[in-house]
PyMOL Python script that loads the backbone (N, CA, C, O; Angstrom):
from pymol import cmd

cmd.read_pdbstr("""\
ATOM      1  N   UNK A   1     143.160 104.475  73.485  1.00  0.00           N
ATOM      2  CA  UNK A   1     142.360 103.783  72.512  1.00  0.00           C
ATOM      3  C   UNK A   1     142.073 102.341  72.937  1.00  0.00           C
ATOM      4  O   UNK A   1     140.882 102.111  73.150  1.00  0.00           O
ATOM      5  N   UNK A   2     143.119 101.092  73.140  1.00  0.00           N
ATOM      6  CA  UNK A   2     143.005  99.956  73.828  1.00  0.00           C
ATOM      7  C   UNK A   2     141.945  99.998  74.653  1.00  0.00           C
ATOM      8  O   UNK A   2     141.071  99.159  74.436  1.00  0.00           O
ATOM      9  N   UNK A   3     141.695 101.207  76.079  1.00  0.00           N
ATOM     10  CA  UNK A   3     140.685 101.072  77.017  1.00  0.00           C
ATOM     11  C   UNK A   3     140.046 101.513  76.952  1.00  0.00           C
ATOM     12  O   UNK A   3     139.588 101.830  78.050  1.00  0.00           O
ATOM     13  N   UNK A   4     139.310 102.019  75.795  1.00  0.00           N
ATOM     14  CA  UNK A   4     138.106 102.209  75.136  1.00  0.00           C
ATOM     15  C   UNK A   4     137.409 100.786  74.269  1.00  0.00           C
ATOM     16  O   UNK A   4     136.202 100.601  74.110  1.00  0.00           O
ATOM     17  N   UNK A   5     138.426  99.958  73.823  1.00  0.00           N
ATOM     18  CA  UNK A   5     137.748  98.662  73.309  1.00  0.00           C
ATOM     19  C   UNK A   5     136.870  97.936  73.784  1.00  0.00           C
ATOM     20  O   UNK A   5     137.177  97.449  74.872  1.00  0.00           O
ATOM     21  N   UNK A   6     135.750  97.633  73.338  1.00  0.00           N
ATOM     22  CA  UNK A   6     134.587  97.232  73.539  1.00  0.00           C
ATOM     23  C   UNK A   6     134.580  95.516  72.811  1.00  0.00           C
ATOM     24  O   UNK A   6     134.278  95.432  71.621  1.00  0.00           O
ATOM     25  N   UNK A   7     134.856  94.478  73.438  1.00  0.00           N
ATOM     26  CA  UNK A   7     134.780  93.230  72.773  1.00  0.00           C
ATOM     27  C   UNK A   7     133.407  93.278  72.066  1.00  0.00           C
ATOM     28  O   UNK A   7     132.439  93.905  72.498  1.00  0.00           O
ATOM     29  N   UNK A   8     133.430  92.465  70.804  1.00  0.00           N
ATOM     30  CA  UNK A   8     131.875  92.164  70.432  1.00  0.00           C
ATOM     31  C   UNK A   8     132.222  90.834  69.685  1.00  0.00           C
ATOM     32  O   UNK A   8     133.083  90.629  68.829  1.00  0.00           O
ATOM     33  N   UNK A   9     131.216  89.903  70.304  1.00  0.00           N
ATOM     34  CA  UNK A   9     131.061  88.768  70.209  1.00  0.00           C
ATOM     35  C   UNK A   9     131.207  88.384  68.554  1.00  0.00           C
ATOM     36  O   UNK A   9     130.551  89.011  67.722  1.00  0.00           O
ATOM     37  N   UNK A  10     132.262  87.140  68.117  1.00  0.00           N
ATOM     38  CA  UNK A  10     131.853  86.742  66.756  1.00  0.00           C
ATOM     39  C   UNK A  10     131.927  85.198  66.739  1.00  0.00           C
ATOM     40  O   UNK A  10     131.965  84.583  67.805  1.00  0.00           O
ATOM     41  N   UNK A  11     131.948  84.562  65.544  1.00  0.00           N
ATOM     42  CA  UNK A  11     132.126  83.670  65.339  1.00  0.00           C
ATOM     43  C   UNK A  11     133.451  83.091  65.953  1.00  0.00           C
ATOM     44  O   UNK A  11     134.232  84.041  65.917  1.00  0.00           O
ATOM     45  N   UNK A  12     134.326  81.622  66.692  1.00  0.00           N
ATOM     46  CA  UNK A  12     135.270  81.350  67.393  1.00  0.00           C
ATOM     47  C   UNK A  12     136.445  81.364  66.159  1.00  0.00           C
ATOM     48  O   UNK A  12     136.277  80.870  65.044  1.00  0.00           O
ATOM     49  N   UNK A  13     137.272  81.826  66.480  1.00  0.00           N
ATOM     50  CA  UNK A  13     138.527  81.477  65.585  1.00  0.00           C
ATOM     51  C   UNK A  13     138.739  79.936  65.462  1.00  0.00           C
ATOM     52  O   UNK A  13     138.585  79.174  66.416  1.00  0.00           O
ATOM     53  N   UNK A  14     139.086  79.558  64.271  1.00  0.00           N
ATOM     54  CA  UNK A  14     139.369  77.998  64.089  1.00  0.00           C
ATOM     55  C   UNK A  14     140.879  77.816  63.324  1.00  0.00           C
ATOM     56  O   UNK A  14     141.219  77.246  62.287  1.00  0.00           O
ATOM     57  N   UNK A  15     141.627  78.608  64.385  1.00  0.00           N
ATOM     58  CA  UNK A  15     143.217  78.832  64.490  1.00  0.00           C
ATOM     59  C   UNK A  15     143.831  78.128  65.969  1.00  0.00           C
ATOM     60  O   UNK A  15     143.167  78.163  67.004  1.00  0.00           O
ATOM     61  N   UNK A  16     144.812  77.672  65.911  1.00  0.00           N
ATOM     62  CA  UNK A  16     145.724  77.661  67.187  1.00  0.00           C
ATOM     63  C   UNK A  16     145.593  79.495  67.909  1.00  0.00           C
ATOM     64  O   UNK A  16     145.016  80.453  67.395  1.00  0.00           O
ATOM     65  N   UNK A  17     146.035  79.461  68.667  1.00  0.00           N
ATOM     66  CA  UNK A  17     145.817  80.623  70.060  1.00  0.00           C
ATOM     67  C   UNK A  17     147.000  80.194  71.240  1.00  0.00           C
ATOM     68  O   UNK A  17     147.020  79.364  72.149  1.00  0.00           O
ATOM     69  N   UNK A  18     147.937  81.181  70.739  1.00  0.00           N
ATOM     70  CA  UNK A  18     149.181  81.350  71.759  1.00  0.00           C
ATOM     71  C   UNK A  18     149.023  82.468  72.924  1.00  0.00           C
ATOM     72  O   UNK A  18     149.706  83.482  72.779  1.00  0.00           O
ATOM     73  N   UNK A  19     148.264  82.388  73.960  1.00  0.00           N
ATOM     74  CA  UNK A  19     148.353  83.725  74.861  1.00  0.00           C
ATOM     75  C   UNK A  19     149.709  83.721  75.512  1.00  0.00           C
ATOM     76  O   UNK A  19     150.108  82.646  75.960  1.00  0.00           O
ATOM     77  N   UNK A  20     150.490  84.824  75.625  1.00  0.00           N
ATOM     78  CA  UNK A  20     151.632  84.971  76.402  1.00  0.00           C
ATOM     79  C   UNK A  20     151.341  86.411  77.039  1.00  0.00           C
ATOM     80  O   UNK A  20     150.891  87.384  76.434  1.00  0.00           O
ATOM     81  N   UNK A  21     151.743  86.328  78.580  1.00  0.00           N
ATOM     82  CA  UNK A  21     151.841  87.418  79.172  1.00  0.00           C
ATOM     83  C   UNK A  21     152.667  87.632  80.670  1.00  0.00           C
ATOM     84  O   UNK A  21     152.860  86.606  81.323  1.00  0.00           O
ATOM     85  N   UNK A  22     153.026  88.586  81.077  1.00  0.00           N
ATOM     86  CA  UNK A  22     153.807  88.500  82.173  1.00  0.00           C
ATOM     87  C   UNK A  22     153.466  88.206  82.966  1.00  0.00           C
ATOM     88  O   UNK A  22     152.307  87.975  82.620  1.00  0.00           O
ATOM     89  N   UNK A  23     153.544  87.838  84.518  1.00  0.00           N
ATOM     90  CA  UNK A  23     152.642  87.038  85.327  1.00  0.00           C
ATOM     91  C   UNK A  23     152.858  88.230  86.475  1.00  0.00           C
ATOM     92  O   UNK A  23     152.569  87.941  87.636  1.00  0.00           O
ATOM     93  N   UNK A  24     153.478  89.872  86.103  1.00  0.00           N
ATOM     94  CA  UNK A  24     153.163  90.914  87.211  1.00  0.00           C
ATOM     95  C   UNK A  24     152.977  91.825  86.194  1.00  0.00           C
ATOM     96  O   UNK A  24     153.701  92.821  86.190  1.00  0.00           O
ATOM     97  N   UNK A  25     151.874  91.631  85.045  1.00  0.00           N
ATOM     98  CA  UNK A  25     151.535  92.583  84.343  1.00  0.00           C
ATOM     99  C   UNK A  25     150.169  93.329  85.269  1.00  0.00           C
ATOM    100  O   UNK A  25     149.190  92.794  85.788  1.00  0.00           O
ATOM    101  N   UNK A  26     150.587  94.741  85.209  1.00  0.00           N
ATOM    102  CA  UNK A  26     149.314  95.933  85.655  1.00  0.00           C
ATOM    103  C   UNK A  26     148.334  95.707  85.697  1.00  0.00           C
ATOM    104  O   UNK A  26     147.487  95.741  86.590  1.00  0.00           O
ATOM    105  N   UNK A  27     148.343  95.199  83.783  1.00  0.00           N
ATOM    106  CA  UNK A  27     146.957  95.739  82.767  1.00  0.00           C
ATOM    107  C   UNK A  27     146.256  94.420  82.630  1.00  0.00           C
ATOM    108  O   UNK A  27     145.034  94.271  82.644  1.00  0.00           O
ATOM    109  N   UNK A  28     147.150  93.490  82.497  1.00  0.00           N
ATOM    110  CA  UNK A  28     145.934  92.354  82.016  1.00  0.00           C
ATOM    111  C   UNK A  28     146.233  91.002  83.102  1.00  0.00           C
ATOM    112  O   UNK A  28     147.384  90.573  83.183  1.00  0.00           O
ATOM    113  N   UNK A  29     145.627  90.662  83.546  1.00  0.00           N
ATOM    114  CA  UNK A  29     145.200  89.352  84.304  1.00  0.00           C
ATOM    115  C   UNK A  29     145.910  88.005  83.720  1.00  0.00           C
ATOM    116  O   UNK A  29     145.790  87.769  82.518  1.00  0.00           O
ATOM    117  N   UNK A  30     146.497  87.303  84.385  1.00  0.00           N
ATOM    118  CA  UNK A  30     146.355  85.865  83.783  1.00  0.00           C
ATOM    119  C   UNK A  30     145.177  85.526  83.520  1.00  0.00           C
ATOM    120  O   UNK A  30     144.902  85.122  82.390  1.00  0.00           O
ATOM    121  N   UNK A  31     144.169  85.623  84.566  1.00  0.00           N
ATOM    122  CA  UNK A  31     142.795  85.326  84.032  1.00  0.00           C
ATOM    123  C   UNK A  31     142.429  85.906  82.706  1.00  0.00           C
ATOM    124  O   UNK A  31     141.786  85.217  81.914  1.00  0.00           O
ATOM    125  N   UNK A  32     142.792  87.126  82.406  1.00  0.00           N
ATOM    126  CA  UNK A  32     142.200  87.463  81.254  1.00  0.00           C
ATOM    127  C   UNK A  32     142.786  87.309  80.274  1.00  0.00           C
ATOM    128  O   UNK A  32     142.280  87.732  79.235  1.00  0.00           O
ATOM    129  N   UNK A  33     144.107  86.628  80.241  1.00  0.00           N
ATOM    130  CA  UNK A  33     144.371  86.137  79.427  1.00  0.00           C
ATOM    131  C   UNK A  33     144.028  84.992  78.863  1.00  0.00           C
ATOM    132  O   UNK A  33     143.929  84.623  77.693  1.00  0.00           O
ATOM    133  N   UNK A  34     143.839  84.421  80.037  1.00  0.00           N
ATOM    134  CA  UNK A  34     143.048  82.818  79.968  1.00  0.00           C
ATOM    135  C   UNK A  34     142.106  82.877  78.598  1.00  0.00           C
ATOM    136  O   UNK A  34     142.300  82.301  77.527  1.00  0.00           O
ATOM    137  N   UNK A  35     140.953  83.822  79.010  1.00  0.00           N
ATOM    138  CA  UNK A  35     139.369  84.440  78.435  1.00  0.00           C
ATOM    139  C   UNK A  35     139.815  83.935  76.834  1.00  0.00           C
ATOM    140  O   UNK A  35     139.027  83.272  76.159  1.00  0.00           O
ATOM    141  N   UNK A  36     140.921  84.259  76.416  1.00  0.00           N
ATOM    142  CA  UNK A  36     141.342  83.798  75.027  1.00  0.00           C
ATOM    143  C   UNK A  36     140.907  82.513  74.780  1.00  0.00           C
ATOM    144  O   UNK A  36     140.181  82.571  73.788  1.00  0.00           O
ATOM    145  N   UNK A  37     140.977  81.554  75.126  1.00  0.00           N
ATOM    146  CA  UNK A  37     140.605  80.245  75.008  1.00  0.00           C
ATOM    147  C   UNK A  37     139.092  80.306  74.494  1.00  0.00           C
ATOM    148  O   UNK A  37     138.849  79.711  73.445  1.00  0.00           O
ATOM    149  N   UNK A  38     138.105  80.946  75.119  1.00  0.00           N
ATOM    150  CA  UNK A  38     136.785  80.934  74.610  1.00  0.00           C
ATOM    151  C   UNK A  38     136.763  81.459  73.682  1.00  0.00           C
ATOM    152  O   UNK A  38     135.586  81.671  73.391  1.00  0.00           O
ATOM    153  N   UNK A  39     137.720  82.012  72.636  1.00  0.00           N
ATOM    154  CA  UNK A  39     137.672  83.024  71.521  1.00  0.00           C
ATOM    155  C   UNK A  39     138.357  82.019  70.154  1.00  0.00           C
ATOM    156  O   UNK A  39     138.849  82.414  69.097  1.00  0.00           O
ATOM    157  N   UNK A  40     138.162  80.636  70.652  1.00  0.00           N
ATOM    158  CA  UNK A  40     138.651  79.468  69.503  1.00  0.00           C
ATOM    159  C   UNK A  40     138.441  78.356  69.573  1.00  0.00           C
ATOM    160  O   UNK A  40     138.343  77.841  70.686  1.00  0.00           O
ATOM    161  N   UNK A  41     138.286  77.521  68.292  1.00  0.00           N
ATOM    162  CA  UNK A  41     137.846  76.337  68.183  1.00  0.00           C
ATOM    163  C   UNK A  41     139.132  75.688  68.128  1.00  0.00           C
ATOM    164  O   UNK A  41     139.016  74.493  68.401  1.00  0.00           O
ATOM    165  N   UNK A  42     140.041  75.958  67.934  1.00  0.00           N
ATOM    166  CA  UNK A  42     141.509  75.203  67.661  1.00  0.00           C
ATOM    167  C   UNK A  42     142.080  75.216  69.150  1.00  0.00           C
ATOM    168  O   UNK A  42     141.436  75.556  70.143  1.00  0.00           O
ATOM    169  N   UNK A  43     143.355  74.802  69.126  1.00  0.00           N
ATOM    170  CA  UNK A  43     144.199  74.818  70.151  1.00  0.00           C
ATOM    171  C   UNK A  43     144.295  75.851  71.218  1.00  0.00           C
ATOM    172  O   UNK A  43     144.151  76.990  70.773  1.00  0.00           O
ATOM    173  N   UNK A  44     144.479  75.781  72.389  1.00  0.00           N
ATOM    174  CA  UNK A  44     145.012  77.028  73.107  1.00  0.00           C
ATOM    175  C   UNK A  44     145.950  76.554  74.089  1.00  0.00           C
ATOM    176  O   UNK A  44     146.042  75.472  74.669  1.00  0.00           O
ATOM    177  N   UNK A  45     146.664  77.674  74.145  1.00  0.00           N
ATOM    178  CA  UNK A  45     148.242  77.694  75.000  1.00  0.00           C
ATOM    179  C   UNK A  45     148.350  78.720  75.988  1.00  0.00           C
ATOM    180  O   UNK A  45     148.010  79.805  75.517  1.00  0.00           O
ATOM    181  N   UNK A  46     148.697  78.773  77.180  1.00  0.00           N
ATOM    182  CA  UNK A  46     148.769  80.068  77.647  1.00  0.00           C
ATOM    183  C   UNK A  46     149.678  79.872  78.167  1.00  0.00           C
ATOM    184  O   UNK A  46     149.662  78.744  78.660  1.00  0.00           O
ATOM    185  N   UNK A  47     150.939  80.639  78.429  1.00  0.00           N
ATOM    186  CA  UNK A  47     152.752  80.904  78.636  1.00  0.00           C
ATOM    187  C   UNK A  47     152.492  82.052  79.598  1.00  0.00           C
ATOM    188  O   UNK A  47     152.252  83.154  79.104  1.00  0.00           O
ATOM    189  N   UNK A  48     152.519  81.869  81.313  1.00  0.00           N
ATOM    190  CA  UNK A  48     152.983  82.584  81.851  1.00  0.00           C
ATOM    191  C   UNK A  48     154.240  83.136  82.108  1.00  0.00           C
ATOM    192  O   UNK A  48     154.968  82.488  82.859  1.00  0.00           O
ATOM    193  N   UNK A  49     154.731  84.376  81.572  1.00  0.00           N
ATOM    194  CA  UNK A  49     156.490  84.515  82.226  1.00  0.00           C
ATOM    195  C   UNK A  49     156.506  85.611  82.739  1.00  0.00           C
ATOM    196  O   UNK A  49     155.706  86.541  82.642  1.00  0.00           O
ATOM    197  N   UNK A  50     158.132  85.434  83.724  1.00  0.00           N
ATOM    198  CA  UNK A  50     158.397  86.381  84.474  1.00  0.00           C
ATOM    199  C   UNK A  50     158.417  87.648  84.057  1.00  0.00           C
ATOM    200  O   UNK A  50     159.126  88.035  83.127  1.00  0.00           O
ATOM    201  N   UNK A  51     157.752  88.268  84.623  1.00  0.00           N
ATOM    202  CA  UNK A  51     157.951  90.200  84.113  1.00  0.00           C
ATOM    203  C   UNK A  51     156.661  91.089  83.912  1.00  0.00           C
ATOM    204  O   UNK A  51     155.633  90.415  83.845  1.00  0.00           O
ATOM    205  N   UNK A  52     156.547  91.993  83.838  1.00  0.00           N
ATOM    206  CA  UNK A  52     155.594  93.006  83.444  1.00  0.00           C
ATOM    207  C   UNK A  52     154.588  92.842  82.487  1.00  0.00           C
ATOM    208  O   UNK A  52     153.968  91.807  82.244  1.00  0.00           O
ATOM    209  N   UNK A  53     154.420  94.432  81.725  1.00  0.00           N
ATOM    210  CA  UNK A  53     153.760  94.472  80.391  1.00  0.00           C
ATOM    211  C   UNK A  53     154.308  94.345  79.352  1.00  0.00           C
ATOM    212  O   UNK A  53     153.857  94.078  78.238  1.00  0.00           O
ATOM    213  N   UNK A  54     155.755  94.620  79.855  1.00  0.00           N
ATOM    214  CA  UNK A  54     156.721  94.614  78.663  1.00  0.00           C
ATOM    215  C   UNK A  54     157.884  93.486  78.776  1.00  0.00           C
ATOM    216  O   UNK A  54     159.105  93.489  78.621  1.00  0.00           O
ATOM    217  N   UNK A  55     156.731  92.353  79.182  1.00  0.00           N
ATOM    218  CA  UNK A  55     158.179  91.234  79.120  1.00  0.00           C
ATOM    219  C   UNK A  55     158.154  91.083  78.463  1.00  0.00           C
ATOM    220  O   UNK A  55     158.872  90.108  78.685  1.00  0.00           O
ATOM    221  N   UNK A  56     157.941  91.005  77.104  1.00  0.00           N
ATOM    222  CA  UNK A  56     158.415  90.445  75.763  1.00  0.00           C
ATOM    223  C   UNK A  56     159.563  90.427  75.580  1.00  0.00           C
ATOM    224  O   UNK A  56     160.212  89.450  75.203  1.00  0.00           O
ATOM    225  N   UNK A  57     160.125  91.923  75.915  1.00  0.00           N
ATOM    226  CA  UNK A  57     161.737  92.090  75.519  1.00  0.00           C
ATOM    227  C   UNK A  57     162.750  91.132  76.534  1.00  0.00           C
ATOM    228  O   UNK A  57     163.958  91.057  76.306  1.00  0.00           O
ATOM    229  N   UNK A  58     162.237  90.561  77.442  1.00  0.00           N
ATOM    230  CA  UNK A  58     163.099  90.157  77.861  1.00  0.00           C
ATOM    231  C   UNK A  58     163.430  88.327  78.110  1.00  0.00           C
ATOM    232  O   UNK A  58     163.982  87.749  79.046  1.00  0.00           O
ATOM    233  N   UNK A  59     162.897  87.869  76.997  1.00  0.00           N
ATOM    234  CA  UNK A  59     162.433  86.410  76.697  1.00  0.00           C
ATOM    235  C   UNK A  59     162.224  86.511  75.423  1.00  0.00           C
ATOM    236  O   UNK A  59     161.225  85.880  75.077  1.00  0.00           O
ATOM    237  N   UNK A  60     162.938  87.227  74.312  1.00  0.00           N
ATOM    238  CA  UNK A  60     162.737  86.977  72.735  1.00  0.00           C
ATOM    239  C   UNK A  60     163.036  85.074  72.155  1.00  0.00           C
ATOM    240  O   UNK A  60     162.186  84.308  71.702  1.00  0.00           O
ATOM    241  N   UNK A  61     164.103  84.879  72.330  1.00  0.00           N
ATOM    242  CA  UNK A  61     164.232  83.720  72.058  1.00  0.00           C
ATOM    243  C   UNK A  61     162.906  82.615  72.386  1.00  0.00           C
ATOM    244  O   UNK A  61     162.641  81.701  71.604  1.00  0.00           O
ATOM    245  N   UNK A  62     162.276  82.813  73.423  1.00  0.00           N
ATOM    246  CA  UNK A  62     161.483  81.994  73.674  1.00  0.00           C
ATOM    247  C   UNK A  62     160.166  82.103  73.058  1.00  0.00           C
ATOM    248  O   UNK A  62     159.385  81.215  72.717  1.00  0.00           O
ATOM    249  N   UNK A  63     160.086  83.268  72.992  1.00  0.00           N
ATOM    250  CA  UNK A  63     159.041  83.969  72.180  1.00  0.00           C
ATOM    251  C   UNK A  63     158.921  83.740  70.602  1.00  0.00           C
ATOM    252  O   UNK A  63     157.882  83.978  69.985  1.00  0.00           O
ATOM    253  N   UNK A  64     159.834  83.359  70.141  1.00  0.00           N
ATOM    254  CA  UNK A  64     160.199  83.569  68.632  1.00  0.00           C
ATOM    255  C   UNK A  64     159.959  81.836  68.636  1.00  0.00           C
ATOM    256  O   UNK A  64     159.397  81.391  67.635  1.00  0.00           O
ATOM    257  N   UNK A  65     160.307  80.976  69.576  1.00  0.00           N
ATOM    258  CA  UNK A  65     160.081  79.989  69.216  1.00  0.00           C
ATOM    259  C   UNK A  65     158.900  79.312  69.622  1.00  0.00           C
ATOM    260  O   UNK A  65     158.658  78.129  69.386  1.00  0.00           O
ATOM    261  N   UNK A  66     158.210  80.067  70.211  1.00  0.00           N
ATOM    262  CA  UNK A  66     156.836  79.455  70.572  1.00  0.00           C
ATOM    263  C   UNK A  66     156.095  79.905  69.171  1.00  0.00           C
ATOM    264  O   UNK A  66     155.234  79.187  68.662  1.00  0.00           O
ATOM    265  N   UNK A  67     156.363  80.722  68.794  1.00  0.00           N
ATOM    266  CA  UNK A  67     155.729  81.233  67.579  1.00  0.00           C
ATOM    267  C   UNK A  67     156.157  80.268  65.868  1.00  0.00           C
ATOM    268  O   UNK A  67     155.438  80.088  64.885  1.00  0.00           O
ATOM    269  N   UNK A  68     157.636  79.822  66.142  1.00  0.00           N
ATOM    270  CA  UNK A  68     157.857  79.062  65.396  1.00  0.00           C
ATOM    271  C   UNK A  68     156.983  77.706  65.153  1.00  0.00           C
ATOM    272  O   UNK A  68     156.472  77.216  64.146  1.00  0.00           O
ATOM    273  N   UNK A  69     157.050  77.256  66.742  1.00  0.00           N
ATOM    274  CA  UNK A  69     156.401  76.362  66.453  1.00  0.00           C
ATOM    275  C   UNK A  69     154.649  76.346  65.808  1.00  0.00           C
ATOM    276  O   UNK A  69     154.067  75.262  65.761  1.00  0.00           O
ATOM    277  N   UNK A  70     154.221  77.117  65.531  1.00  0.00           N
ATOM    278  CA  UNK A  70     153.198  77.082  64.919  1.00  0.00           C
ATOM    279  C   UNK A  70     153.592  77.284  63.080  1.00  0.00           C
ATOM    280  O   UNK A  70     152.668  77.255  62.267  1.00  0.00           O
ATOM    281  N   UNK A  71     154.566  77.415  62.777  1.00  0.00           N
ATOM    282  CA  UNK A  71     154.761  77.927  61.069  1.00  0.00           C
ATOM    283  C   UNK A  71     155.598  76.561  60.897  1.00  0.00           C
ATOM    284  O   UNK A  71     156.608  76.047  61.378  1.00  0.00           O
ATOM    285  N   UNK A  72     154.565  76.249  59.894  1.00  0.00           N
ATOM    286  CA  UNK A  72     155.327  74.759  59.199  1.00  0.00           C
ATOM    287  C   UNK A  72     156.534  75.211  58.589  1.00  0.00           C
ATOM    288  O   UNK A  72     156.858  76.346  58.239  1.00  0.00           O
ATOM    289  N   UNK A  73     157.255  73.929  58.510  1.00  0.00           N
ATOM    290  CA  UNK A  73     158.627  74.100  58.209  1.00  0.00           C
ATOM    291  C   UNK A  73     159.739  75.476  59.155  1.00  0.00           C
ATOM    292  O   UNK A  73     160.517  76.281  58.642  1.00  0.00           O
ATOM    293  N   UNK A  74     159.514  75.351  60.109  1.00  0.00           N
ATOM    294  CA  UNK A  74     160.036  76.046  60.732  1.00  0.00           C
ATOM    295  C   UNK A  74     160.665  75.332  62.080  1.00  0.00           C
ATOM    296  O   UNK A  74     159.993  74.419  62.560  1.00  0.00           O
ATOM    297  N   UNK A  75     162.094  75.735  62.822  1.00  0.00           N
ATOM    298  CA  UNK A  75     162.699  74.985  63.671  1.00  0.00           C
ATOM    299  C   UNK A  75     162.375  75.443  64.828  1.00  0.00           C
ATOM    300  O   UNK A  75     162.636  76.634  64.992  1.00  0.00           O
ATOM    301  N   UNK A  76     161.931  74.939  65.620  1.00  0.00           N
ATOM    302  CA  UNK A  76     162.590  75.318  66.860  1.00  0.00           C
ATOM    303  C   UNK A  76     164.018  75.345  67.303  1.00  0.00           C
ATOM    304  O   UNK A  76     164.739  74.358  67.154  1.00  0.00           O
ATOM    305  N   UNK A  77     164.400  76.352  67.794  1.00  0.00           N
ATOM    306  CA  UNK A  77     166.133  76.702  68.674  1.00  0.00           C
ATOM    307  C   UNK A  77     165.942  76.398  70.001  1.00  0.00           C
ATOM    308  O   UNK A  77     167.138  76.247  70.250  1.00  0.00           O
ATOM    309  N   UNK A  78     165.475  76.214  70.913  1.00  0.00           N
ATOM    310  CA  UNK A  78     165.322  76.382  72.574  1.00  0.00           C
ATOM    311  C   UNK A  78     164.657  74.778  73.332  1.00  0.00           C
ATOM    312  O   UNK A  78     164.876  74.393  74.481  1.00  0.00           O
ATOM    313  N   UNK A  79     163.833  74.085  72.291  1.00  0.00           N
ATOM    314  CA  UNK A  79     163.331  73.147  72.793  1.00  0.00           C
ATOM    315  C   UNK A  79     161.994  73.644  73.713  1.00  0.00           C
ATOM    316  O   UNK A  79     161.908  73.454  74.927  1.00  0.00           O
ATOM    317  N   UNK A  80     161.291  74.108  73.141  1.00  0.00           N
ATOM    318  CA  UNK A  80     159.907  74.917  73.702  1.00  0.00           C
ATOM    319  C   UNK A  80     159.094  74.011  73.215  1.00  0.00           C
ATOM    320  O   UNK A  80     157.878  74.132  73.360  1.00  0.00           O
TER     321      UNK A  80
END
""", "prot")
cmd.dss("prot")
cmd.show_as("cartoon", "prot")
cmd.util.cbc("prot")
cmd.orient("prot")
């Protein structure tokens, strides 16, 4: 289903934009992760880390706090 998705152009998000992805992922590019940036009027971030498609699992902490830092009233633990 994913590689059947067809982007279609809309209006830019006027949100912050956290891209995170592994930097020996298969499927998606740093570059194409980059591409996120043109998809907002707010902030953008892009977090290369070590690992696959499925690095998430293996960098939660860091993950949880990059995400923190976007929710007011919320701490950061790690210093991210």
């Amino acid at each position: 289903m994913l590689f059947s998705r067809v982007h279609v152009p809309g209006p830019p998000l006027r949100c912050p934009v956290v891209a995170l992805t592994g930097d020996n992922d298969p499927r998606v590019s740093v570059e194409g992760v980059q591409a996120w940036e043109r998809e907002t009027e707010g902030p953008f971030e892009r977090h290369v880390l070590p690992g696959g498609h499925f690095f998430l699992g293996d960098h939660l902490p860091l993950v949880a706090d990059l995400i923190a830092a976007y929710v007011p009233g919320r701490t950061v633990r790690t210093g991210v």
